[in-house]
N, C-alpha and C positions, 0 to 999 in steps of 0.2 A: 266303729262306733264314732260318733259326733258328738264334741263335747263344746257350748258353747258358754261365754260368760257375757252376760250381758248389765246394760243399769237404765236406770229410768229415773227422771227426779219429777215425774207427774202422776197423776193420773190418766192424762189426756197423754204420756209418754207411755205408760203401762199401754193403754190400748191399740195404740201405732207399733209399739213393739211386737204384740200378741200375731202380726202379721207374720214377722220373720218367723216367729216360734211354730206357728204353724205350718211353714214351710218346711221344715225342719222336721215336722211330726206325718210327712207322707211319704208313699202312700198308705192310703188307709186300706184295710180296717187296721185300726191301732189303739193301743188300750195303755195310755200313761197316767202315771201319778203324780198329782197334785199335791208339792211337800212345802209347807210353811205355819207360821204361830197361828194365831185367832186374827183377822184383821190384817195378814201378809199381800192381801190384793190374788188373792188365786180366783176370785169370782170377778173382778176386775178384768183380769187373764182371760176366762173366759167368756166374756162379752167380749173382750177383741179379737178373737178363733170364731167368734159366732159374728163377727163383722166380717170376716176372713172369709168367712163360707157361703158368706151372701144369706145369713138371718139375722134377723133385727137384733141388735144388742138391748134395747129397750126392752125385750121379752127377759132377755137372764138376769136369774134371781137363783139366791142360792137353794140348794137343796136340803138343807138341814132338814128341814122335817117332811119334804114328800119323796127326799131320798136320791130321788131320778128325775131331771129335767129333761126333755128331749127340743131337739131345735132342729127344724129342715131348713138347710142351706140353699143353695143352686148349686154348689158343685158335691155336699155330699149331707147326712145328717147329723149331728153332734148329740152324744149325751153326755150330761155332765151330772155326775153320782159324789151327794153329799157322806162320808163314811162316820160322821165323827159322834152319831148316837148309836153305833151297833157297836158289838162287841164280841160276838162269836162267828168262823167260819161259817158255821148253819145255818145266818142269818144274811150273809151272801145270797144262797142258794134262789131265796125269793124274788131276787131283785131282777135275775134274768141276765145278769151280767156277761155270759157265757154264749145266749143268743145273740147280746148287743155286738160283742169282738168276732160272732162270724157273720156280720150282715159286711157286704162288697164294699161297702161305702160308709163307711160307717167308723167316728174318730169318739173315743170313751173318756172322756176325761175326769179322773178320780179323786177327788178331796177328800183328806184321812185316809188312802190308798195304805199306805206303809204301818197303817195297824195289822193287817193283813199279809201272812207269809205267802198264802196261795195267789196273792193278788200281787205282788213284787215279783214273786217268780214268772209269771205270766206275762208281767209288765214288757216292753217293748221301748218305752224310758220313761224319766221324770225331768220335772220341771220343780227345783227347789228355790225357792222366794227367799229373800234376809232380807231386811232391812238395813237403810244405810246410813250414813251421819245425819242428815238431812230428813224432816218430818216425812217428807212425802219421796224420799227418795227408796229405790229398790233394787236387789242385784238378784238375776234369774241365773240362775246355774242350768243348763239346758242340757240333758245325756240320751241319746238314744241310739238306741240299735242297730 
């Protein structure tokens, strides 16, 4: 297991970080959870993984209400799956989650992941966000597998 702690006192710190974290999160296919409040910078996160992978960060936008973003890299594809309007296992089933973690190439990144038991278990690691003394400052607790 790989356990990192990391901190950022930017934004423009968050997305130069999200480099290392996704080294960190290969190879793919990999299916991590995305753990922090309302506003921890996890979509942040993921615009510097979708820098990382060679897609435009300008493209990511959270997924709150379409659920599932998808991003094509140059080195693989990214989704990133908003969790924090469902509520039951059964409402997993629809989103295809299960085809996304067996595609070759392919890194899942999950916000609201850890309202879900079947989706922890699965999990491969997480990325938990606090916030730090500092308005704009951040600390990533990075775990994976």
């Amino acid at each position: 297991m790989i356990e990192k702690r990391l901190k950022t006192r930017s934004v423009a710190g968050t997305l130069a970080l999200a480099q290392n974290i996704y080294e960190l999160m290969l190879p793919a296919p990999r299916l991590v959870i995305l753990r922090g409040d309302l506003g921890a910078g996890k979509t942040t996160l993921v615009k510097g993984i979708a820098q990382a992978i060679g897609a435009s960060a300008d493209d990511v936008t959270s997924p709150t209400f379409t659920l599932v973003q998808e991003y094509r890299g140059t080195k693989l594809k990214l989704y990133h799956l908003d969790l924090y309007r469902l509520e039951k296992d059964e409402e997993l089933l629809s989103l295809g989650i299960e085809e996304m973690e067996a595609e070759p190439d392919a890194l899942v990144l999950v916000e609201w992941g850890e309202k879900f038991p079947s989706l922890l278990q699965r999990a491969r690691g997480q990325v938990v966000i606090q916030p730090g003394d500092e308005p704009d400052e951040r600390w990533f607790f990075v775990q994976m597998l």
